[in-house]
C-alpha positions as CSV (number, residue, x, y, z in Angstrom):
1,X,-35.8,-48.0,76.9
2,X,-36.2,-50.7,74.7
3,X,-39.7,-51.9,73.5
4,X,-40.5,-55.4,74.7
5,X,-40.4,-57.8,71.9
6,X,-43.5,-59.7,70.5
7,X,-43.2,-63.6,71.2
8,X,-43.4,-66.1,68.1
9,X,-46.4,-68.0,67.2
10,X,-45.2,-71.8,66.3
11,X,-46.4,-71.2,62.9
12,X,-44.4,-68.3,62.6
13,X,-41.4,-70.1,64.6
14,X,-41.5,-73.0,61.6
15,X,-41.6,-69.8,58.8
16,X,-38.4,-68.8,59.9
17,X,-36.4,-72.1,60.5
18,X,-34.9,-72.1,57.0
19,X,-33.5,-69.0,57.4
20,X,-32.4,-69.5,61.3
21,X,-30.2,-72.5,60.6
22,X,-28.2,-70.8,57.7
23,X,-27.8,-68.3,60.2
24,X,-29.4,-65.3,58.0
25,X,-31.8,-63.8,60.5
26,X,-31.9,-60.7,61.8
27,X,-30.5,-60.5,65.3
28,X,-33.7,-59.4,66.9
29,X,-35.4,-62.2,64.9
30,X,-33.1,-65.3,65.3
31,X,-33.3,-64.3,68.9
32,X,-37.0,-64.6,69.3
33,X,-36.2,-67.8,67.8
34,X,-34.5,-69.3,70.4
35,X,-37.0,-68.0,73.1
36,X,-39.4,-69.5,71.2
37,X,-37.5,-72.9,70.9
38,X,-36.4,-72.4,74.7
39,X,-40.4,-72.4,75.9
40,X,-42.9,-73.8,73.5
41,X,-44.0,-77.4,74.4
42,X,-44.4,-78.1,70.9
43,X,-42.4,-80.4,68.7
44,X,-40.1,-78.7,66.5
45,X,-38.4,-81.3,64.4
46,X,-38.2,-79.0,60.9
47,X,-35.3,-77.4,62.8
48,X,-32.9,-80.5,63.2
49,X,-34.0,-82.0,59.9
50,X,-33.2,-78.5,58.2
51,X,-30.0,-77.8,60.4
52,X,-28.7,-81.2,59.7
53,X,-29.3,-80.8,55.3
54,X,-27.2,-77.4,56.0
55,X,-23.6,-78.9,56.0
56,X,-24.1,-81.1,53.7
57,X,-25.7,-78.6,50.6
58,X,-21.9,-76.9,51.8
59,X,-20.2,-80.0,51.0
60,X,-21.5,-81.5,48.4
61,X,-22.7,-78.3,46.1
62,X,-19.9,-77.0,44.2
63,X,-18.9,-73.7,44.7
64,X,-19.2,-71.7,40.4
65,X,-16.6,-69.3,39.9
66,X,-18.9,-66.2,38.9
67,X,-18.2,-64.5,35.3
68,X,-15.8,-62.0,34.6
69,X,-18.9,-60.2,33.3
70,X,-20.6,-60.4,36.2
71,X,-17.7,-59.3,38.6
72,X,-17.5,-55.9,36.0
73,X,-21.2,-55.2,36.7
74,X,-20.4,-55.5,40.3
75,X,-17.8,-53.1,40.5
76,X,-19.4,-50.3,38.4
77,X,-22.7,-50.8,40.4
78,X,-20.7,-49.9,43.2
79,X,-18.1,-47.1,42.3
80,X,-21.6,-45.1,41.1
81,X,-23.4,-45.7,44.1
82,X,-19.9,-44.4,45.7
83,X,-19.9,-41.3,43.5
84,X,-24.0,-40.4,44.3
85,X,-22.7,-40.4,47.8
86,X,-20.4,-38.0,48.0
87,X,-17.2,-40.6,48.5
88,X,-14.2,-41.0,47.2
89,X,-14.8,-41.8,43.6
90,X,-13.1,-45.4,42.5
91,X,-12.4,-46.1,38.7
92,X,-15.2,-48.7,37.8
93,X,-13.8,-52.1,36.3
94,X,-14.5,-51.0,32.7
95,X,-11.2,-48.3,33.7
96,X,-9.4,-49.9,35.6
97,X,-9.5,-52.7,32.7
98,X,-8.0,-50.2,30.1
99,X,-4.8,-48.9,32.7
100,X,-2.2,-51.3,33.5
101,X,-2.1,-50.6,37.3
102,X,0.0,-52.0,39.8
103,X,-2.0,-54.7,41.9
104,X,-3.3,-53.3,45.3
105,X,-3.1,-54.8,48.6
106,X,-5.2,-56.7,49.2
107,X,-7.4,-55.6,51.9
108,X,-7.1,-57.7,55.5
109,X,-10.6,-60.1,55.5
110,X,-12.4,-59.7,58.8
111,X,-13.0,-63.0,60.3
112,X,-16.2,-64.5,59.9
113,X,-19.3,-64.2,62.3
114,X,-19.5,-66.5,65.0
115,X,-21.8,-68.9,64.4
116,X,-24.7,-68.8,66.7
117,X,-24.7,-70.9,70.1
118,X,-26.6,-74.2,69.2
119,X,-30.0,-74.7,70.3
120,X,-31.1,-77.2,73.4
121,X,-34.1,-78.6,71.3
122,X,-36.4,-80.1,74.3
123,X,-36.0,-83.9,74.9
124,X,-39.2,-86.0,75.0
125,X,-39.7,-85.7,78.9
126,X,-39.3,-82.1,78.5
127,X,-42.0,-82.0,75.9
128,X,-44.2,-84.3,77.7
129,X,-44.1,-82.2,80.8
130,X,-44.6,-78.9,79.3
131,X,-47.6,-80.7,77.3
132,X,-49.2,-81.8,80.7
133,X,-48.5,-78.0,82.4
134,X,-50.3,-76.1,79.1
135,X,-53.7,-78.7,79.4
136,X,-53.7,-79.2,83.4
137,X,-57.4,-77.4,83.7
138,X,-57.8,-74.1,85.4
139,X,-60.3,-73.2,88.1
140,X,-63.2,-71.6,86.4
141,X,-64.5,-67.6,87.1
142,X,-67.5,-67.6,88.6
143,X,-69.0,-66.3,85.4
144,X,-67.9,-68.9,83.5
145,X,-69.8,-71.7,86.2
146,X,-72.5,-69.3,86.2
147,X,-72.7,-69.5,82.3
148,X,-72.6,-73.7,82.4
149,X,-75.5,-73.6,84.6
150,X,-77.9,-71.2,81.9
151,X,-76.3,-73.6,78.9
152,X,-78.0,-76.7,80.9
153,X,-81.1,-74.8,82.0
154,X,-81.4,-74.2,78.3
155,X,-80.5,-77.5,77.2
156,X,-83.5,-78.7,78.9
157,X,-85.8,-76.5,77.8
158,X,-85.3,-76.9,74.7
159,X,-86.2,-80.3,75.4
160,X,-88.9,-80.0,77.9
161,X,-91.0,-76.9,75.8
162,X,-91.2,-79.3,72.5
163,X,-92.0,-81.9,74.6
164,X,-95.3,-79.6,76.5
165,X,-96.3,-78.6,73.2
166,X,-96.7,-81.7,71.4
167,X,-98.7,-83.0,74.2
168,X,-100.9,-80.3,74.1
169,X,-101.8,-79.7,70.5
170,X,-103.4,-82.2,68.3
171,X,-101.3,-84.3,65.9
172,X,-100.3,-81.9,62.8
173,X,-98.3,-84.4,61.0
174,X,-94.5,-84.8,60.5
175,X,-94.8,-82.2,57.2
176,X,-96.9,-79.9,58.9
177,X,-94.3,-79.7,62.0
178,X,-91.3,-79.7,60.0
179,X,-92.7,-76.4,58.4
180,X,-93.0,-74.7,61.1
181,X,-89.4,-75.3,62.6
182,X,-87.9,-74.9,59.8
183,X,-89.8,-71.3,59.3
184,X,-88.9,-70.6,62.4
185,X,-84.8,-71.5,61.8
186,X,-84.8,-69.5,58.7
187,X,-86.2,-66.4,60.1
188,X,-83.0,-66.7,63.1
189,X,-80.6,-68.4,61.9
190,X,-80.5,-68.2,58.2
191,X,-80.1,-64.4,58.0
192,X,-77.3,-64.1,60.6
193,X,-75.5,-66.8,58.2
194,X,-76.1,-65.1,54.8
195,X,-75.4,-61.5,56.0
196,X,-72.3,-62.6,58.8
197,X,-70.4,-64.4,56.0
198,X,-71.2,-62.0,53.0
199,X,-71.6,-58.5,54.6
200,X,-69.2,-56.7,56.4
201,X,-71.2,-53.9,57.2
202,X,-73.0,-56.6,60.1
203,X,-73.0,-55.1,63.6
204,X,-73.6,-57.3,66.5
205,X,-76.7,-55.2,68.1
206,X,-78.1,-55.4,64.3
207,X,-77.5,-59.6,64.1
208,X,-79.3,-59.7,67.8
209,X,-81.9,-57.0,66.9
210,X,-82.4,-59.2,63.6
211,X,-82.6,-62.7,65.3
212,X,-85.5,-61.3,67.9
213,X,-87.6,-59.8,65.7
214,X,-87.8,-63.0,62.9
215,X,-87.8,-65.1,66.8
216,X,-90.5,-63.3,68.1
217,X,-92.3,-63.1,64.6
218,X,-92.3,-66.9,63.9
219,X,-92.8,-68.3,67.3
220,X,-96.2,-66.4,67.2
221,X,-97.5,-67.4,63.8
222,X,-96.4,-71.1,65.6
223,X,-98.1,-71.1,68.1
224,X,-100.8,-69.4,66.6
225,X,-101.4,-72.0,64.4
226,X,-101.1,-74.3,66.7
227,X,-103.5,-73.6,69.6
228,X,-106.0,-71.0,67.7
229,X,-108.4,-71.7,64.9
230,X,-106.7,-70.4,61.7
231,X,-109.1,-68.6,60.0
232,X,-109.7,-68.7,56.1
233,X,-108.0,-66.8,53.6
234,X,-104.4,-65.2,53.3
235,X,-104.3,-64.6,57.3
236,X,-104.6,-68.1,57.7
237,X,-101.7,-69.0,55.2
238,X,-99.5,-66.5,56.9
239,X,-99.9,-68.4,60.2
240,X,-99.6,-71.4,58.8
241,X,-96.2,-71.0,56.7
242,X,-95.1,-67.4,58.2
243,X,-91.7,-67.9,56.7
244,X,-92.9,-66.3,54.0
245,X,-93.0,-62.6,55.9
246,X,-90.8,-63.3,58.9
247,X,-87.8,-63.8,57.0
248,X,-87.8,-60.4,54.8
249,X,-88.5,-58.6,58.4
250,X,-85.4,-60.2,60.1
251,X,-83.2,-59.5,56.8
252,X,-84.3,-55.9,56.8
253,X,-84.0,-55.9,60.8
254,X,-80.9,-56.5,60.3
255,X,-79.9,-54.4,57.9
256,X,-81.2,-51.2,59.0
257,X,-80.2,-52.0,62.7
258,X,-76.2,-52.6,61.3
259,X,-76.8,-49.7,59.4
260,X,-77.7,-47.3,62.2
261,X,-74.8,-48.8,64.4
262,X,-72.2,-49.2,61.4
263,X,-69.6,-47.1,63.8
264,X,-69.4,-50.9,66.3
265,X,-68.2,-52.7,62.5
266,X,-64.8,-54.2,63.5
267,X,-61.9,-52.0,62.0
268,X,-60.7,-56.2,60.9
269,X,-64.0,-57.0,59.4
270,X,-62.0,-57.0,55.4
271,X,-59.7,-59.1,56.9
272,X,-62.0,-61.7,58.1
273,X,-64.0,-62.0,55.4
274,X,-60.6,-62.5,53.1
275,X,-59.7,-65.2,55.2
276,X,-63.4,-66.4,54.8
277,X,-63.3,-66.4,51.1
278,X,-59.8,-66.8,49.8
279,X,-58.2,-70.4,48.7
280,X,-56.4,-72.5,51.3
281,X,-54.1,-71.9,49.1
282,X,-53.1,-68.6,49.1
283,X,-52.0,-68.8,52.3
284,X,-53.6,-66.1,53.9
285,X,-53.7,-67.1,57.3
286,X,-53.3,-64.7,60.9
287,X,-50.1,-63.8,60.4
288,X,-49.7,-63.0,56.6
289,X,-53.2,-60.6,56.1
C-alpha cells in the first residue's frame, strides 16, 4: 500500500512551476502539480506565462557544440565509475584516443519521453465559483457562538467597569489615570510580549500564571489608591505607581512558572522564533524552515 500523498500549498505549487513546464519534475511531484492545478481556486498565471517562454528559449537560444575537452572528461568520469562497479571496464577517451579503432555502432536512441498531457488551467467562471464555494460561511459550533457571546459580555465590561469607577472616585487627573493603566498594561501585557518573542523556553501555563499574578497585583494597588486613603511614606508610593514591583513579580512569575512546566515548550518553538527574527529576505517561510 502506497502512502497517500501530501497536497501542495499554492506557494509551493508556484515554487515548482519552472521546473513543471520544462517537464523536469519528478513523477510523484509534477503529479501533485496537476492536482493542485486541477482544484485550487486560485489564479495560477506564472504557469502559462512560464510554459509559453519555454519554446521559445528552444528556438531562439543556440544550441554550443560542447569541447572536445569536455566530452574526454565525460567519458573517463564514466568508464571509472564503471570500473568501481564491478562492470565491464571501457577504455576511457584518453585510450581510445591513442588506438586507431574501428567506429562502433552506434547504439539505437530511445525515443524521447512523452511530453506530459497539458494542463486545463481553470477559466474565469471556474475560478469565480470555486472562489464563492471556499468563502460561502459555515454554520458555527456551538462553542464557537458560545465564545462570541463571552467576547461581547466582555466588550462591555470593559466599558461599563471604567465607566462605574470614574463615577465613583474623585477626579485624579488625566496624568494620574494614565499611570495607573499604563502600570497596570505593563505588568500583563508587556511581559508576555518581551519573553513570547525573545524566549523560547515560554510555556503557556507560565504566560497565564504570569499575566494573573502582575493582573491581580496592579488592579489592587489601583483600586487601592483609588478608593482608600494612601498613607505617607514608601507604602503610599507603591500604591500609587505599583508598576514599579508588579512588573519584576509577573517577569519572574513567568519565568519560574515556564521553567517548572518547560516539558509543554513546543518541539517548533526554534522555528518560530527564526521566522520571528530572520530577514524577509532570507526567505524562510513554512515551507523552507
Amino acid at each position: 500500500m502506497t502512502a497517500e500523498r501530501p497536497a501542495l500549498t499554492h506557494e509551493q505549487a508556484l515554487d515548482l512551476a519552472p521546473l513543471y513546464v520544462l517537464g523536469v519534475l519528478e513523477p510523484a511531484e509534477a503529479d501533485a502539480v496537476r492536482e493542485h492545478l486541477a482544484t485550487c481556486a486560485e489564479d495560477h498565471a506564472e504557469f502559462a506565462e512560464l510554459g509559453s517562454v519555454a519554446p521559445v528559449l528552444l528556438e531562439d537560444v543556440d544550441l554550443v557544440e560542447p569541447p572536445d575537452r569536455l566530452r574526454t572528461r565525460i567519458l573517463d568520469a564514466a568508464a571509472a565509475d564503471l570500473a568501481a562497479r564491478g562492470g565491464t571496464p571501457i577504455p576511457s577517451a584518453s585510450a581510445a584516443s591513442s588506438v586507431s579503432a574501428q567506429p562502433a555502432p552506434v547504439a539505437p536512441v530511445a525515443p524521447p519521453a512523452a511530453a506530459p498531457p497539458p494542463v486545463a488551467f481553470p477559466d474565469a467562471a471556474e475560478r469565480e465559483a470555486r472562489r464563492r464555494a471556499a468563502e460561502a460561511p459555515t454554520r458555527k459550533s456551538g462553542l464557537a457562538r458560545m465564545n462570541d457571546w463571552v467576547f461581547r459580555i466582555a466588550a462591555v465590561l470593559s466599558s461599563f467597569v471604567p465607566l462605574v469607577v470614574a463615577l465613583a472616585t474623585e477626579s485624579a487627573g488625566l496624568a494620574g489615570s494614565v499611570g495607573l493603566v499604563f502600570a497596570f498594561t505593563a505588568s500583563t501585557l508587556c511581559p508576555v510580549l518581551l519573553l513570547g518573542i525573545w524566549w523560547r523556553g515560554l510555556t503557556a501555563r507560565g504566560a497565564a500564571a504570569g499575566v494573573v499574578a502582575g493582573g491581580v497585583l496592579s488592579t489592587s494597588a489601583v483600586l487601592a489608591s483609588l478608593f482608600l486613603p494612601l498613607p505617607a511614606g514608601l507604602v503610599g508610593l507603591l500604591l500609587y505607581r505599583p508598576a514599579i514591583v508588579t512588573v519584576p513579580v509577573a517577569f519572574l512569575t513567568m519565568t519560574v512558572v515556564s521553567w517548572l512546566t518547560r516539558s509543554e515548550i513546543p518541539s517548533d518553538a526554534d522555528d518560530q522564533l527564526l521566522r520571528l527574527h530572520a530577514p524577509e529576505r532570507l526567505g524562510l517561510t513554512h515551507d523552507r524552515v
